[in-house]
N, C-alpha and C positions, 0 to 999 in steps of 0.2 A: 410249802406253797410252790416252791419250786418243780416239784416234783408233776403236779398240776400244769403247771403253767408251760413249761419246756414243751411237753409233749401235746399241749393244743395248741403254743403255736406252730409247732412242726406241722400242723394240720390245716390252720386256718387260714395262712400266708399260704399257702399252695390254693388253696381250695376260692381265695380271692382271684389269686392270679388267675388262674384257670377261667372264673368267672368273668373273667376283665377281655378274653381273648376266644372265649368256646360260649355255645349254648349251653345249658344246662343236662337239654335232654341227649347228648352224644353220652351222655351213660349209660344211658339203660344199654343194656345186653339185647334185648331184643328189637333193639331201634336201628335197621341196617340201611335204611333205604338214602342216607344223607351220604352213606360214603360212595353208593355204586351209580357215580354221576361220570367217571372218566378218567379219574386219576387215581394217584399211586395207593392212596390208602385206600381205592374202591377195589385193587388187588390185594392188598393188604386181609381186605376183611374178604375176597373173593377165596382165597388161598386157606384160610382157617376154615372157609366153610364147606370149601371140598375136602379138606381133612378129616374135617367131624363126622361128614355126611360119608366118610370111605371106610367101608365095613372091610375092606382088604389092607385099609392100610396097615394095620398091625402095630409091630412095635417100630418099624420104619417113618421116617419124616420125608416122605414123598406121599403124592397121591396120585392116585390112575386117574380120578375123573376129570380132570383138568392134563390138557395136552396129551390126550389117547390117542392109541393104545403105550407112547413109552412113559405118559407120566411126567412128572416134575417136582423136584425139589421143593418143599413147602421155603426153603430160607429162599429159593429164585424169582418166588410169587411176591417178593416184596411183603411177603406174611412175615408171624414172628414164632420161630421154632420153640421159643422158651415157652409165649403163651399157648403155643400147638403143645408141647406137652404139657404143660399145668391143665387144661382144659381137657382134654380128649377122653382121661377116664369118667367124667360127667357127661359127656356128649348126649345121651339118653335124657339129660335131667334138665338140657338148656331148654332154650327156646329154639325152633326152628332154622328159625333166620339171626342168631347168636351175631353179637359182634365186641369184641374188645379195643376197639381202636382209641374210640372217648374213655374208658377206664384206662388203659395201657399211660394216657397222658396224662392224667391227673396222677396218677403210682407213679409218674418219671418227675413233676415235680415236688411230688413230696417227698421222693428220697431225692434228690437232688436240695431240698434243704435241709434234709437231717446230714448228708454229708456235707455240706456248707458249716452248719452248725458243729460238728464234728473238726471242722478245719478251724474253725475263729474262737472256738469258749475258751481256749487257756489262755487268748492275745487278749480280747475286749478287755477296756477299763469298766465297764458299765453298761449294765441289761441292753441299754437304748444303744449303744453303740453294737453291741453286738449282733441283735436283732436286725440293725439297719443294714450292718455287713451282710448277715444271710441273706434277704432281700439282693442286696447289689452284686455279689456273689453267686446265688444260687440262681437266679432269672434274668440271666443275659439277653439281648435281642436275638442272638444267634441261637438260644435252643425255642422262641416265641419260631421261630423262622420256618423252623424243620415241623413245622404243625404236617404238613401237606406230606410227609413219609413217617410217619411214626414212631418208627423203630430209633431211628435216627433221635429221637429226643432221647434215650437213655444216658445223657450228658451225663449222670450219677455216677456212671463207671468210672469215668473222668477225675470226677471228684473224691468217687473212692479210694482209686489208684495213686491219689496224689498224698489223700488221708493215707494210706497205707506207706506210700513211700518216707512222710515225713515221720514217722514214728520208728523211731530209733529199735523199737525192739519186732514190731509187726515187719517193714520192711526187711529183716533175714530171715521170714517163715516162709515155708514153701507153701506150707497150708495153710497160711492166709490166701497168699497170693491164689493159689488153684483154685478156688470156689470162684474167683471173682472172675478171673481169664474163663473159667468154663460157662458161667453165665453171660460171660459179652458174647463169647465166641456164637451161641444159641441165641443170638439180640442180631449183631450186624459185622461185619467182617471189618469195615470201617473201624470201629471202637476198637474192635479187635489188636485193629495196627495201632493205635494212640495208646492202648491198655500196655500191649507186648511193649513198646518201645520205652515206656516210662517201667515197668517189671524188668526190661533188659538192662536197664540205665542201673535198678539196685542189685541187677546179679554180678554188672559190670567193677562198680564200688566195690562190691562185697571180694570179688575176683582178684581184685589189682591192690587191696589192703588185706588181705587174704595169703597163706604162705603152705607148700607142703600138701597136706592132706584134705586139712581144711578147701584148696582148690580144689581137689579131684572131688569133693562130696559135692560143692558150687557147681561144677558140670555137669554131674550125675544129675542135680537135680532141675539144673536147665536142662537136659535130656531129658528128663522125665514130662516135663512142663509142654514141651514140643512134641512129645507123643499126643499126650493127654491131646495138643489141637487137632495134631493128626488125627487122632481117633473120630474125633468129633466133626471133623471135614467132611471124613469119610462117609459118618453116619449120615450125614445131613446130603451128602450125594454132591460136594464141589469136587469140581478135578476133571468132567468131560466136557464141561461148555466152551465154546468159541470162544475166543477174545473179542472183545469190543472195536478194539485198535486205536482209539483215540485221546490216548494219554496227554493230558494237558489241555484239553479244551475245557476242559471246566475247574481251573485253576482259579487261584485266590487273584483279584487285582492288588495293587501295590496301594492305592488310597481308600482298600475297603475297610480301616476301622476308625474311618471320617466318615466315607460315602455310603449313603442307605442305600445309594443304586434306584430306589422307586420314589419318586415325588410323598406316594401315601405312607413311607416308612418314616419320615421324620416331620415335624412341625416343626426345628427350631432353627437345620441349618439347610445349607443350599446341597442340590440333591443335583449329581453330571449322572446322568443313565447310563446305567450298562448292557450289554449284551444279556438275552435269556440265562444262559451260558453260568457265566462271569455272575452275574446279579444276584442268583439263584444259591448255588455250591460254593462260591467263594464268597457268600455275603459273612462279614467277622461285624459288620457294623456296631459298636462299644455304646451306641446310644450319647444324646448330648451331657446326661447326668454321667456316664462311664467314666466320655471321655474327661469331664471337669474332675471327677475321683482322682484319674488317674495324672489329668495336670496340677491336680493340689499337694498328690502324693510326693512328686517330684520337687515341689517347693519344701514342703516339710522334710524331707528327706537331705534336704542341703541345710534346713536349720537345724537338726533336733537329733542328736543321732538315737539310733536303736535302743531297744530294752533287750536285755540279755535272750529273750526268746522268741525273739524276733528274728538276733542275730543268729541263733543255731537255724531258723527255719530257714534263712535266707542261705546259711553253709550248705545244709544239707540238698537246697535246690539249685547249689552249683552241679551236684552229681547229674543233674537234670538235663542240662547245658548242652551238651554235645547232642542228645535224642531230640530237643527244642529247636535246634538248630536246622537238623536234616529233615524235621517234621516242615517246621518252615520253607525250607527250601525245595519240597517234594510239592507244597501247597501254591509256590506260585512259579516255579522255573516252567518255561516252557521252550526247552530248546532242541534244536535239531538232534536227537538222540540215535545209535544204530536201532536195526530191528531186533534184534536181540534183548535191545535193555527194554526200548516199548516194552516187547511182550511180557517182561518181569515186572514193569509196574502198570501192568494193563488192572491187575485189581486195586485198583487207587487210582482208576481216572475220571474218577469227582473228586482232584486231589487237593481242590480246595478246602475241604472239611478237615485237612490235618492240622488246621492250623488252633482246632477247636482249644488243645489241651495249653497250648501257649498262650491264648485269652483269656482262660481262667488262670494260667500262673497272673498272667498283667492283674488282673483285676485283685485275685490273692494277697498278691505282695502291694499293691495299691491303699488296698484296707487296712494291712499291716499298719504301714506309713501312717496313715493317719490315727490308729492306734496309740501312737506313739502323742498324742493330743491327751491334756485333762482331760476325764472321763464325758462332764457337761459338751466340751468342744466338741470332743468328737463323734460324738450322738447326734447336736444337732447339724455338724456339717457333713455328715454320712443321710441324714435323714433329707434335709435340702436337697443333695444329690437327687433322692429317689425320687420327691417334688421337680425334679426338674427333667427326669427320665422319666414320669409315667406322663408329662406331659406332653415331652418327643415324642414320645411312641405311642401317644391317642389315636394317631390316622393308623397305625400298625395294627393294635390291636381292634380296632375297627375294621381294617381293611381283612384279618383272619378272621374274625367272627362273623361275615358275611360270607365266607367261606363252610359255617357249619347252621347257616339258617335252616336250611331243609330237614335238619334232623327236629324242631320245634310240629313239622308238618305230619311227622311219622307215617309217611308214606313211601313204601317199599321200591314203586314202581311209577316212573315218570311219564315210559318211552314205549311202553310197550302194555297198555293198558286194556288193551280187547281179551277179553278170554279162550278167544282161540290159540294164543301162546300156551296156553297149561295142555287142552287138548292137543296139541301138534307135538310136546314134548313128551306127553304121557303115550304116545302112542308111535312113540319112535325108542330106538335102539342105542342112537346116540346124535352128535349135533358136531355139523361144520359150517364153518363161517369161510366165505371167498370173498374177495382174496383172503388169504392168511397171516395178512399182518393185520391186527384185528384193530391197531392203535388208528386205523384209517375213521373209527367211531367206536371210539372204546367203552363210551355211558353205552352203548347198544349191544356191545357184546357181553360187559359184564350183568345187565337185566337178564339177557338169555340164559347165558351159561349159570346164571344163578338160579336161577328156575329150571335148569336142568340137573342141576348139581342136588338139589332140593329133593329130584326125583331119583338122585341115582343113576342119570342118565350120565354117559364120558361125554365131555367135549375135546374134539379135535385139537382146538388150539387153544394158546394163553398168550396171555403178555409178559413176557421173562425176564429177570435182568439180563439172564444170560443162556443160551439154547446151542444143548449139542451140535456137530454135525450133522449127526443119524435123523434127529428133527427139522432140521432145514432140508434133507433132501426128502425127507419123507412129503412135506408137506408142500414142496414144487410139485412130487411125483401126482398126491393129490388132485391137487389143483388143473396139473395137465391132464389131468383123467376126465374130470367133471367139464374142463372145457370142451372134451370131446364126445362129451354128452352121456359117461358112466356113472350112474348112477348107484351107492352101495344103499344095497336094500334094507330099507327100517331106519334110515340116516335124513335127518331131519338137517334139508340146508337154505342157512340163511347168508343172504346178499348183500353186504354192506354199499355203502352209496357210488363207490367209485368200478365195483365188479360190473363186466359186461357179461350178460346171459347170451350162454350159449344158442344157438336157434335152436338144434335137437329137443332140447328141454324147455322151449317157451314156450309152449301150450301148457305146460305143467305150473308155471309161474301162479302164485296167488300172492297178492297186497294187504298186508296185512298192518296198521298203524303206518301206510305210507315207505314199508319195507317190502322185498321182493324176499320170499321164500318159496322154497320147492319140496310140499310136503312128504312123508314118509313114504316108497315104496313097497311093495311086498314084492318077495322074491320071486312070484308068478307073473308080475306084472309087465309088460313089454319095457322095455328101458330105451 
């Protein structure tokens, strides 16, 4: 019975959740029109589908028709390299307009409860206690949160990482470990650093309990483990983009796993606003059922002591302790630093998100605790919890899933509905958008460039997390061209709201859904 039962709920508890927070129809594969409204996962799916659609791309994870002629990184596009390779050799057999972003999320929380389920079956006294831990375990507010970047939900790694570290015999395998670093690394750079730091922690044990020979093979294969990311860096094309330069703006606050930060994130307690910032990448908010988890854990924990494997879990997540620490401290310090250290933790400046792999230890070692309750107790006081989290988080999961209403609509295209967009694009060579920072109306760039990418057509520019040099001048040089009225023949250019038209070129000007574009030239034509 068992055997039945384990692996539908790994299925059904996801597939509630999900329901509780997404529309249904964000699955379909060929339902794209809900993500390309302006935001990050409308790059997300913009980036897979100039991949698919890039007959050059090859065995490479860049594509040329986004940010032409040098291309970009499919991991820069806020796309997801893992789902760029799994997809790509199908690309013939999808749908046109392909999107994984609603599948990608439903796959993040259902392995995020099978390794939940992984971390609690040898503690639980009892099915219901156990079950209730995966629930309050595997579906934090904080991975409900990261809806709006995708990638960013693979909290599973997290969970992985921790399942691997506590297991006495998996934690000294190299090959355990390497499967799992090389698939975060192909997910987000982000997890990457939570993943390495908790992997470092068991090379570190292994290292300092370790004598002789035995060290020198621990090096070796921490050498090895740091190529293998190099490699993969490499491939993916990180290593020529600017720096951001803004380390610590978007840190953890000190009261974020009390504060939801937005009025609609809680119903049960009082809600101080935060900065975009701050509210956003540092939100750890533990939910009103977490936080009660984790203040009962603390009571029981001073009555009742441990069960013997309890206490090995809690030893061995001392090794954890020093990586916990700087994770924390990376997630909310914001202080005057030189330029120099900036520039080293300029990739972690959403360094509020490190704080992710410390909230699920809290909550881990929370369910523990209460484990340690008759099996009856502590089913129905883990269950109560959940009762009193799905009811905090009503306005939350409400307030996300009026976030994916449009995909119910299956309508591709909002903002640019005339059919002269297909004609202008079908009879151009490629597409620029002026100005070039395209985020000035990004639902209008991503319509365009998606209906150019459709055709094959390059687009000039993208929305990057992060853009060489060679691309920022290139696209001033641009830019100063076209204001001075040059026009590149076959280049289909569109005006977003805040560009001023050149005079040279306003007789050429056509209105098209209320936008200013300047159709194709041919190279005979006067410019």
């Amino acid at each position: 019975m068992r055997r039945v039962t384990t692996p539908l709920l790994l299925l059904l508890l996801p597939v509630a959740v999900f329901l509780a927070f997404f529309h249904a129809a964000v699955l379909d594969p060929g339902n794209a029109g809900w993500l390309i409204r302006g935001t990050d996962n409308g790059e997300n799916a913009l980036g897979l589908h100039a991949y698919l659609h890039d007959k050059g791309a090859g065995a490479s994870l860049r594509t040329a028709l986004l940010n032409a002629p040098d291309g970009v990184p499919v991991l820069f596009t806020d796309s997801n390299p893992l789902v760029a390779l799994a997809t790509k050799p199908f690309a013939s057999l999808l749908p046109a307009d392909a999107q994984f972003v609603g599948p990608w999320m439903l796959l993040c929380l259902v392995l995020n409860a099978v390794f939940a389920w992984l971390l609690l079956r040898r503690h639980a006294p009892g099915p219901i206690a156990l079950w209730a831990g995966v629930v309050l375990l595997a579906f934090p507010p904080t991975l409900a949160n990261r809806f709006i970047h995708a990638n960013l939900m693979a909290h599973w790694t997290i969970l992985a990482a921790l399942w691997l570290f506590l297991d006495p015999v998996r934690r000294t395998k190299s090959r355990c470990w390497a499967p799992l670093i090389a698939v975060t690394a192909l997910i987000h750079s982000y997890l990457l650093i939570m993943i390495g730091a908790i992997w470092a922690s068991a090379m570190m044990m292994r290292f300092v309990r370790g004598a002789g020979r035995e060290r020198m093979a621990i090096i070796g294969q921490g050498i090895a483990i740091v190529v293998l990311v190099g490699l993969l860096a490499w491939w993916m094309g990180v290593g020529r983009q600017q720096p951001a330069g803004n380390y610590g703006v978007f840190s953890m606050p000190l009261d974020a796993l009390w504060n939801p930060g937005l009025r609609a994130f809680s119903m049960l307690l009082p809600v101080r606003e935060q900065t975009p910032e701050h509210g956003f990448e540092g939100f750890q908010y533990l939910g009103a059922g977490g936080l009660l988890l984790v203040a009962a854990a603390v009571a029981i924990a001073f009555r009742l002591a441990p069960r013997d494997v309890e206490r090995e879990t809690a030893t061995r997540l001392r090794d954890l302790v020093p990586a916990l620490v700087v994770l924390t401290i990376l997630a909310i310090a914001q202080l005057p630093l030189p330029t120099a250290v900036l520039a080293m933790l300029d990739p972690v400046r959403a360094s509020g998100r490190l704080f992710w792999p410390v909230g699920y230890v809290m909550i881990l070692m929370a369910v523990l605790a209460v484990y340690r309750l008759p099996a009856e107790r502590a089913g129905l006081m883990l269950v109560a919890f959940i009762v009193v989290q799905a009811v905090d988080l009503t306005g939350m999961a409400h307030a996300i899933r009026w976030q994916s209403r449009a995909a119910d609509q299956r309508q591709l295209y909002v903002r640019t509905m005339d059919p002269r967009w297909d004609r202008l694009v079908e009879h151009s060579t490629s597409v620029a958008f002026f100005p070039t920072d395209v985020t000035k109306d990004l639902s209008l760039f991503q319509e365009v460039a998606w209906r150019a990418v459709t055709r094959g057509r390059p687009v000039t520019a993208v929305y990057a997390a992060r853009e060489p040099l060679a691309t920022t001048e290139r696209l001033a040089s641009e830019q100063a061209a076209f204001m001075r009225g040059e026009l590149v023949p076959g280049r289909l250019y569109v005006l977003l709201p805040s560009m001023r038209l050149p005079s040279s070129v306003a007789a050429r000007r056509h209105v098209i859904d209320g936008f200013s574009v300047i159709p194709p030239v041919s190279p005979s034509s006067p410019r």
